[in-house]
C-alpha positions as CSV (number, residue, x, y, z in Angstrom):
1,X,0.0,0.0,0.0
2,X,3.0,2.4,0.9
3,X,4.1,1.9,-2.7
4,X,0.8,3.5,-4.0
5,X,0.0,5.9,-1.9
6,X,1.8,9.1,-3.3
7,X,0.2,8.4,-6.4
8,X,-3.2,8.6,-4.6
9,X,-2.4,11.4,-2.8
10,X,-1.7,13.1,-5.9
11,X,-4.7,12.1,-7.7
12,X,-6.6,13.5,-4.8
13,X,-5.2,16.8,-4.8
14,X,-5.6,17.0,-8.6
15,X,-9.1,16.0,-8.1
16,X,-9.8,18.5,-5.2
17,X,-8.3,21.3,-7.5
18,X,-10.6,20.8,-10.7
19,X,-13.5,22.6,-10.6
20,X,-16.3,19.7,-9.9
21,X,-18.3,20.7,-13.1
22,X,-17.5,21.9,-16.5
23,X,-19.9,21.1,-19.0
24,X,-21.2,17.6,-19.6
25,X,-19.1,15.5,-22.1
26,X,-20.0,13.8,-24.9
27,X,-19.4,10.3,-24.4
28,X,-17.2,9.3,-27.6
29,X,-15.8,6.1,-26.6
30,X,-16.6,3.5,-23.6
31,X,-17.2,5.6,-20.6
32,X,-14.7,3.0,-18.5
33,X,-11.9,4.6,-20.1
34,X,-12.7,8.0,-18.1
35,X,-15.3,10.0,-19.9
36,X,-16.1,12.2,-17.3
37,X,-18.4,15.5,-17.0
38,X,-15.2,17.7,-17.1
39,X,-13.1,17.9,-20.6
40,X,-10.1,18.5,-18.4
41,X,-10.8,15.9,-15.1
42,X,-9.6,12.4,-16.4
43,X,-7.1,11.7,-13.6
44,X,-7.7,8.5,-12.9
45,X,-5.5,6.1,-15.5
46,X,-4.3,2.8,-13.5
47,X,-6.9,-0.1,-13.5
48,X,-7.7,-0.3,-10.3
49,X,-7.9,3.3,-9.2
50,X,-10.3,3.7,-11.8
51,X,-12.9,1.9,-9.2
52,X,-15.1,3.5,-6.7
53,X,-14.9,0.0,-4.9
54,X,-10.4,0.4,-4.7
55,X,-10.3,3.8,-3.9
56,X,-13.1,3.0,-1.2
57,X,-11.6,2.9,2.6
58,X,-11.0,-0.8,3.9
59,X,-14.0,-2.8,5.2
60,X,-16.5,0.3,3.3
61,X,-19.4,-1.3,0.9
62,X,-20.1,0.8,-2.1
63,X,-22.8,-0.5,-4.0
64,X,-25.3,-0.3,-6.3
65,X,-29.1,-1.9,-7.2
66,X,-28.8,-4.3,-10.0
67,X,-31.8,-3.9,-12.8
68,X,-34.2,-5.8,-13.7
69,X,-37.9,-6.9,-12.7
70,X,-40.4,-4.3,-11.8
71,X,-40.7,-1.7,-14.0
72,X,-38.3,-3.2,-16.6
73,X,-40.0,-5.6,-17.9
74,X,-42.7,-3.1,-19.4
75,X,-39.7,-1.2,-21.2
76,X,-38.8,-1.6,-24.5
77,X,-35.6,-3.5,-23.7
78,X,-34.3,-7.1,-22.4
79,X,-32.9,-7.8,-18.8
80,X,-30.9,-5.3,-18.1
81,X,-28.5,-8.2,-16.0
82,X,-28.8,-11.0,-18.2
83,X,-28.5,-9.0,-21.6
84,X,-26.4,-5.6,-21.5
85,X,-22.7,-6.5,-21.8
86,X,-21.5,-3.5,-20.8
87,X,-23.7,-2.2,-18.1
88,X,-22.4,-6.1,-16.1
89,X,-19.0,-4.9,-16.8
90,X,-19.3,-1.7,-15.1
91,X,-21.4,-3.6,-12.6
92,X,-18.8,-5.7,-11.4
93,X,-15.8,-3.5,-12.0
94,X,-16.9,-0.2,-9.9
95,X,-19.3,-1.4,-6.9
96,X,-18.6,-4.2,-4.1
97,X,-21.5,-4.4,-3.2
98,X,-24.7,-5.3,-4.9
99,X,-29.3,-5.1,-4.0
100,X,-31.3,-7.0,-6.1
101,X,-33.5,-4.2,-7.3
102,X,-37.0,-6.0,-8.0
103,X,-35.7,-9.9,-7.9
104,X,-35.9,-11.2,-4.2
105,X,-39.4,-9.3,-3.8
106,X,-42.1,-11.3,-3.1
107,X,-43.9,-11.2,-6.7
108,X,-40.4,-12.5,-8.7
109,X,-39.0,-14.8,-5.8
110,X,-42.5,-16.6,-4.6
111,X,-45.0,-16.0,-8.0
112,X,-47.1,-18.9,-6.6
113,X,-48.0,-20.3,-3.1
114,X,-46.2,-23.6,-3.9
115,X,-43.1,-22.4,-5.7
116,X,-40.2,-20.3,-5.6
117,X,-38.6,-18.7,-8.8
118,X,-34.7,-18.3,-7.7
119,X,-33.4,-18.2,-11.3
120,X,-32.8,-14.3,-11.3
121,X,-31.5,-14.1,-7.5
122,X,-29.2,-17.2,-7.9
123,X,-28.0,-15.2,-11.0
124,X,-27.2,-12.2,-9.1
125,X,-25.5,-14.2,-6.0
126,X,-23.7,-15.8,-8.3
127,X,-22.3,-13.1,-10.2
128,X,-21.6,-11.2,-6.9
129,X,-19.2,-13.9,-5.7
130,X,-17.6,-14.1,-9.1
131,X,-16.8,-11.0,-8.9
132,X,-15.4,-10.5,-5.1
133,X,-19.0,-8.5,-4.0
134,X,-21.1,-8.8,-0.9
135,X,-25.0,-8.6,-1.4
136,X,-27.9,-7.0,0.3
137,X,-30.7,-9.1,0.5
138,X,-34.8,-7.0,-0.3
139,X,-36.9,-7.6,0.9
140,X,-38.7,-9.5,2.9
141,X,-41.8,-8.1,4.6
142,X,-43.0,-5.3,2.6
143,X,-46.6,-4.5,1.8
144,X,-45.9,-3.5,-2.3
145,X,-44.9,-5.5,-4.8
146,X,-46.4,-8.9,-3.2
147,X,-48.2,-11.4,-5.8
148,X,-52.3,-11.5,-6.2
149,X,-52.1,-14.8,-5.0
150,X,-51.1,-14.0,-1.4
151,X,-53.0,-10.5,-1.6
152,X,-56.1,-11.4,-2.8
153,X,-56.0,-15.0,-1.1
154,X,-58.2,-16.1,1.9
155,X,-55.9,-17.6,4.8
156,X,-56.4,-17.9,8.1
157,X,-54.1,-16.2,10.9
158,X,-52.5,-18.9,10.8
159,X,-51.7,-19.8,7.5
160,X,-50.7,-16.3,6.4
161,X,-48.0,-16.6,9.5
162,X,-47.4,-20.1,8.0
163,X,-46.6,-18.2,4.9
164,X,-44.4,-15.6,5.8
165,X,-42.1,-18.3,8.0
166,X,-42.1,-20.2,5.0
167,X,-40.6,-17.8,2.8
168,X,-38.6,-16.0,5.1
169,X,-36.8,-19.5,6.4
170,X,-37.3,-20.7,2.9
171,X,-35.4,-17.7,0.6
172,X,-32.8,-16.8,3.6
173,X,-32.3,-20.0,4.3
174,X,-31.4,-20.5,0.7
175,X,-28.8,-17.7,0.2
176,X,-27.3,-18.4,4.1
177,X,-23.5,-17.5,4.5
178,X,-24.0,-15.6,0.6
179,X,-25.7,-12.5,1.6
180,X,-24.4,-9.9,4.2
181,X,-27.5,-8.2,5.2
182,X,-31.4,-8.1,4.5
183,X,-33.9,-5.4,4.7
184,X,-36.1,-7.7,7.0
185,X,-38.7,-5.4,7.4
186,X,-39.0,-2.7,4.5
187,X,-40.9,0.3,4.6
188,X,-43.3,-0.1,7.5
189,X,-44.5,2.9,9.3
190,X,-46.3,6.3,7.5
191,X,-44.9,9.3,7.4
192,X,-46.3,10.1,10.8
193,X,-44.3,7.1,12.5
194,X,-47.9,5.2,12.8
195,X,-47.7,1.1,11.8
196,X,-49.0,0.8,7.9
197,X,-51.7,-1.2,8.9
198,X,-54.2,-0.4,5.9
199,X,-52.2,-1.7,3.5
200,X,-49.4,-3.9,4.9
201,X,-50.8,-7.4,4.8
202,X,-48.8,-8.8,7.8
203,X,-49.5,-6.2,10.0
204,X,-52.7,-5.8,9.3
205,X,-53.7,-8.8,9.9
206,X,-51.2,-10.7,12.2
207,X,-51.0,-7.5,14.5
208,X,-47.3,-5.7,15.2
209,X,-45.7,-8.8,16.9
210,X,-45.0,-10.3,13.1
211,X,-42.1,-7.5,12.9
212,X,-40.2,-9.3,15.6
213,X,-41.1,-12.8,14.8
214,X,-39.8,-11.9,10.9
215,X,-35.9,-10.6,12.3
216,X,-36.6,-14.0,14.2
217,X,-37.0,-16.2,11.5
218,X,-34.5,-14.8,9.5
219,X,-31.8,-15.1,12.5
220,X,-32.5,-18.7,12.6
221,X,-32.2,-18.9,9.1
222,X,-28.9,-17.2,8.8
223,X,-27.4,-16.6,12.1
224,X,-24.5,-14.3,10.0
225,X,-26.5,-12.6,8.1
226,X,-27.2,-8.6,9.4
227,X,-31.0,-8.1,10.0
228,X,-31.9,-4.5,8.8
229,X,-35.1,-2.3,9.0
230,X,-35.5,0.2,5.7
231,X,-37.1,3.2,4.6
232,X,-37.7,6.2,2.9
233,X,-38.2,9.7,4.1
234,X,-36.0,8.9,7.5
235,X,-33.0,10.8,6.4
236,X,-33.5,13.4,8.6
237,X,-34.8,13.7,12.4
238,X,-38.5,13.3,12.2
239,X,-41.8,12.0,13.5
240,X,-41.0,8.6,11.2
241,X,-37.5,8.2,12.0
242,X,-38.4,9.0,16.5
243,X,-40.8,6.5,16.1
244,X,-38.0,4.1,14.5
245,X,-35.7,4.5,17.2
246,X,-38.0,3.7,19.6
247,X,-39.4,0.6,17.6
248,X,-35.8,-0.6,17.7
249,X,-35.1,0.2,21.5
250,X,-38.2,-1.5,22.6
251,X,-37.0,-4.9,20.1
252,X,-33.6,-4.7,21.7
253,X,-34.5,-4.5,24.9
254,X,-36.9,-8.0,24.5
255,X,-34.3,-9.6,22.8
256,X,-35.2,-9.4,18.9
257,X,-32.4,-9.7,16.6
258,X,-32.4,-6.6,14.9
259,X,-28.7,-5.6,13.8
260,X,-28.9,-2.2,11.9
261,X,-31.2,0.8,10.1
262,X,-30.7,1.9,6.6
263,X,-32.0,5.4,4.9
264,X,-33.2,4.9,1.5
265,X,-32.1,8.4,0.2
266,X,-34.5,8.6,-2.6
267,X,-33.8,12.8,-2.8
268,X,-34.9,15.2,-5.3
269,X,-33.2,18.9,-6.3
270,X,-36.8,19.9,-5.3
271,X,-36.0,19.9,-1.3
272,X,-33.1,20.6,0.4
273,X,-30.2,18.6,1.6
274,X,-31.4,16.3,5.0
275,X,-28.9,18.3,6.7
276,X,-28.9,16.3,9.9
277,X,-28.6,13.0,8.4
278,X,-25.2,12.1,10.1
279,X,-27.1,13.4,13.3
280,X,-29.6,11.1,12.6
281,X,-27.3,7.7,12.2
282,X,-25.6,8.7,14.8
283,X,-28.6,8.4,17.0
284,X,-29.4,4.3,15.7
285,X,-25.5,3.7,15.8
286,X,-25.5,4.6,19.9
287,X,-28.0,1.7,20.2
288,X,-25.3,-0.5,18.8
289,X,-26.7,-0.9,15.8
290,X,-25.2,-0.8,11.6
291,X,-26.2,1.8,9.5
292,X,-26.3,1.9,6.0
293,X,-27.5,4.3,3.0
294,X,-29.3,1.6,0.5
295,X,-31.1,3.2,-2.5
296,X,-29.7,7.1,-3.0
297,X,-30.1,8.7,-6.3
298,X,-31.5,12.2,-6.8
299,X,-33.4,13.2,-9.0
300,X,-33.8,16.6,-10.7
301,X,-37.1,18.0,-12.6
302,X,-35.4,18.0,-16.4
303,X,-36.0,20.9,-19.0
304,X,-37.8,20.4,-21.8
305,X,-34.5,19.0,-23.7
306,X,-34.1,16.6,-21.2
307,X,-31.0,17.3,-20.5
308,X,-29.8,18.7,-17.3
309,X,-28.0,22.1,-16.9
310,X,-24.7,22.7,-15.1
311,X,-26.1,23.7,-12.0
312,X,-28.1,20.9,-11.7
313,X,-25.7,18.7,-12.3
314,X,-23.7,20.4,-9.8
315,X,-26.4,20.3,-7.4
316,X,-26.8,16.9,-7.8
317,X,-23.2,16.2,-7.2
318,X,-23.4,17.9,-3.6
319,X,-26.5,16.0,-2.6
320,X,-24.9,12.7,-3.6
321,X,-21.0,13.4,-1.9
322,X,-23.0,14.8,1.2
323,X,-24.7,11.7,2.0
324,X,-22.0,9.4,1.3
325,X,-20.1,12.2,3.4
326,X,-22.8,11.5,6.3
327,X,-22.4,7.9,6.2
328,X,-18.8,7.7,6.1
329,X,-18.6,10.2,9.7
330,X,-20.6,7.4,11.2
331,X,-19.1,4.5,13.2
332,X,-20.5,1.3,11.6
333,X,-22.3,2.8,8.3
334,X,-20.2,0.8,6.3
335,X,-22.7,-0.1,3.4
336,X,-23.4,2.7,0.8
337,X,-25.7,1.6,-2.3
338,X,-26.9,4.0,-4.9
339,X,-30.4,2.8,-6.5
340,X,-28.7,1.9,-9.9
341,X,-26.0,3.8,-11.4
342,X,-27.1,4.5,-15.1
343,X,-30.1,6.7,-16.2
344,X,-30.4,4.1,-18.5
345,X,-32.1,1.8,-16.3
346,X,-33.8,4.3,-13.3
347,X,-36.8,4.0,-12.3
348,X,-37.5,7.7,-11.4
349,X,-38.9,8.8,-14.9
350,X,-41.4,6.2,-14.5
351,X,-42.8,6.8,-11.2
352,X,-42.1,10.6,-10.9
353,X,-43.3,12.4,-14.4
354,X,-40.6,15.3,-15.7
355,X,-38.2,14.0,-13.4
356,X,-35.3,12.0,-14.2
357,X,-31.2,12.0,-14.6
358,X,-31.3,10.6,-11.5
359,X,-27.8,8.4,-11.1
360,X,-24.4,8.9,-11.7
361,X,-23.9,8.2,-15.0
362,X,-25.9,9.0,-18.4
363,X,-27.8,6.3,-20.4
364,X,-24.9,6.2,-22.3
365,X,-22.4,5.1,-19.3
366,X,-20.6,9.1,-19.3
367,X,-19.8,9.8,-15.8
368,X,-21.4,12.7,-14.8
369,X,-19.9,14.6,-11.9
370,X,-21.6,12.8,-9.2
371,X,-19.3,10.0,-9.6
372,X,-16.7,12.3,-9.3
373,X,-17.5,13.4,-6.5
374,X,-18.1,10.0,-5.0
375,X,-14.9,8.8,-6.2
376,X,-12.6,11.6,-4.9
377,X,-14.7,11.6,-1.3
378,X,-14.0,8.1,-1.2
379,X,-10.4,8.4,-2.0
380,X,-9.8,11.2,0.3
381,X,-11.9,8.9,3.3
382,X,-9.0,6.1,2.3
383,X,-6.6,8.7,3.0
384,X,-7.9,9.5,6.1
C-alpha cells in the first residue's frame, strides 16, 4: 500500500483542484476509459484506481441496485442483467456491493404459493461472488410489490403466518453464508411514525408482533446474516425516524435480533439537503446498531431538452457526496448503495413524471460529476 500511496495522494489533490463541473461531455468512446463531465478531469488512469470499490476505505461497501424486474419488464428493452454486456462490466468492475433491485421481492421470488422462482436471485448471488462482492438481500416483509395470490387470497391467521415463516426460512435460508445483510422489514411505518396497517398485509392482519417474529426467523435462518429495518423519508430527524428508534429500542430491549437501520435516500433537487442525516445515524449507531445508506439517487425535474443544466448537475453532485459524506462520519455505516447507477435503467422517470437524470452516469455510461464526487470523497476517506 505504501508503494501506492503518493500516487493517490496526488490524484486527490488533482481531483480536489478541478472545478467539480464543467460542461457535460459527450461520451465518444466507452465511458470505462474516463469519460467524465469535465473535458479536463480524467485523472484516474491505473486499472484499479479507476474503481469506486479500490479507492473506497478498507471494510466500506459501495454499491449499487442491479436492474431488472419491476418496471423493466414493461420497457422496450431485455434484462438489463442478463442481456447488457457493458452495463455487467461496469457492474462488477466499480461497486462491491450489490441489492437486487426488483428480484428477491415477493412477486419475482414466490409467484405462486407452492413455488419459488430463484433463477434471477441465484444469477445475481452468483455473479456477486464471481466477482469478489457482498450482497444486500430486499426484501422480505413489505406491503408493495407482493403477488395477487397472497394478496387477494383467503388464509387464516395462521396460515398467512405459515406463509411468511415459510418464505422468510425458505429464501434466507437459501442464500445463508452468501448475503451480508437483509432489509427484514422494509418500509413499514407512514410518514407520521404510525404502523402501515391499511395496506401492509402482515401487519394488518397478524398485528405488530409479526415485525419481531420476521428478524426472528431470518436469524434462525442465517445466524451471519445482518438483519436490517428500511425506509424512505428517515434521512432526517423526524416523526418517522423518532418513532423508529423507539421501535428498535423497545425490540432490543426484548431480545429481537435486529442488527442495523438503513436510509433509502430517494432525494430530489426539489428539497433541500437532509442536513442532519449524520445526526440522525448517529442516533441508531449509539443503540449498537449498523447503518447503511441503500437506494440514493437524486433526481432533478429536467427541461424540456431533457437534458440537465450545469447547476443541476452540480447540485446533484453535492447531494450525492453529502450523503455518502454523512455515512462515512458514522461508526458502523459501512454499506453505501446508490439505486442503480445509469439513467439508462432508473426507475425515477417512470414513477415521478418530468423528473429523471437521476444516477451517476448517463444512459450512455458518461460519468457525470456525481461519480466524481463519489470517487474523490471516497479516496480522500481512504486517506484518512
Amino acid at each position: 500500500m505504501r508503494s501506492v500511496r503518493p500516487a493517490l495522494l496526488a490524484l486527490a489533490a488533482a481531483a480536489l483542484a478541478l472545478p467539480l463541473l464543467a460542461a457535460p461531455a459527450t461520451a465518444t468512446g466507452p465511458a470505462e476509459r474516463g469519460t467524465s463531465a469535465s473535458p479536463s478531469f480524467s485523472p484516474i488512469t491505473d486499472a484499479n484506481l479507476d474503481r469506486l470499490r479500490w479507492v473506497a476505505p478498507e471494510g466500506f461497501h459501495v454499491g449499487s441496485a442491479v436492474a431488472g424486474g419491476g418496471h423493466h419488464l414493461e420497457q422496450d428493452y431485455p434484462d438489463p442483467f442478463t442481456y447488457d454486456c457493458e452495463y455487467r462490466k461496469i457492474l462488477g468492475k466499480q461497486f462491491s456491493s450489490l441489492s437486487p433491485e426488483n428480484q428477491m421481492k415477493w412477486e419475482f421470488i414466490h409467484p405462486e404459493p407452492d413455488r419459488y422462482a430463484f433463477e434471477a436471485a441465484d444469477a445475481i448471488v452468483d455473479f456477486a461472488e464471481e466477482n469478489d462482492q457482498v450482497v444486500r438481500g430486499h426484501t422480505l416483509l413489505w406491503h408493495s410489490q407482493n403477488p395477487a395470490w397472497l394478496e387477494e387470497g383467503d388464509f387464516t391467521d395462521e396460515e398467512l403466518r405459515a406463509i411468511l415463516r415459510d418464505h422468510i426460512t425458505t429464501v434466507v435460508g437459501r442464500y445463508a453464508g452468501r448475503i451480508q445483510q437483509w432489509d427484514v422489514a422494509n418500509e413499514i411505518l407512514n410518514d407520521d411514525g404510525t404502523l402501515r396497517t391499511s395496506d401492509n398485509i402482515w401487519i394488518r392482519e397478524l398485528g405488530p408482533g409479526i415485525v419481531a417474529d420476521a428478524f426472528r426467523w431470518a436469524h434462525e435462518a442465517d445466524p451471519e446474516a445482518e438483519l436490517y429495518f428500511n425506509d424512505y423519508g428517515v434521512e432526517s430527524v423526524n416523526a418517522k425516524s423518532d418513532a423508529y428508534l423507539a421501535l428498535v429500542e423497545e425490540l432490543l430491549a426484548d431480545g429481537v435480533p435486529v442488527h442495523g437501520f438503513s436510509v433509502q435516500g430517494h432525494l430530489s433537487t426539489r428539497y433541500g439537503f437532509p442536513d442532519d442525516l449524520e445526526r440522525n445515524l448517529n442516533r441508531f449507531a449509539a443503540l449498537g446498531l449498523g447503518t447503511a445508506v441503500t437506494e440514493l439517487d437524486v433526481r432533478m425535474d429536467l427541461p424540456e431538452n431533457g437534458e440537465p443544466t450545469r447547476q443541476q448537475l452540480r447540485q446533484q453532485a453535492d447531494y450525492y457526496g453529502r450523503a455518502l459524506s454523512a455515512c462515512l462520519a458514522v461508526e458502523g455505516c459501512d454499506s453505501f448503495t446508490i439505486w442503480g447507477f445509469t439513467d439508462k435503467y432508473s426507475w425515477v422517470p417512470v414513477f415521478f413524471e418530468g423528473e429523471g437524470a437521476a444516477t451517476v452516469m448517463t444512459a450512455d455510461y458518461a460519468r457525470k460529476p456525481a461519480f466524481h464526487t463519489l470517487w474523490t470523497r471516497l479516496l480522500l476517506a481512504r486517506l484518512h
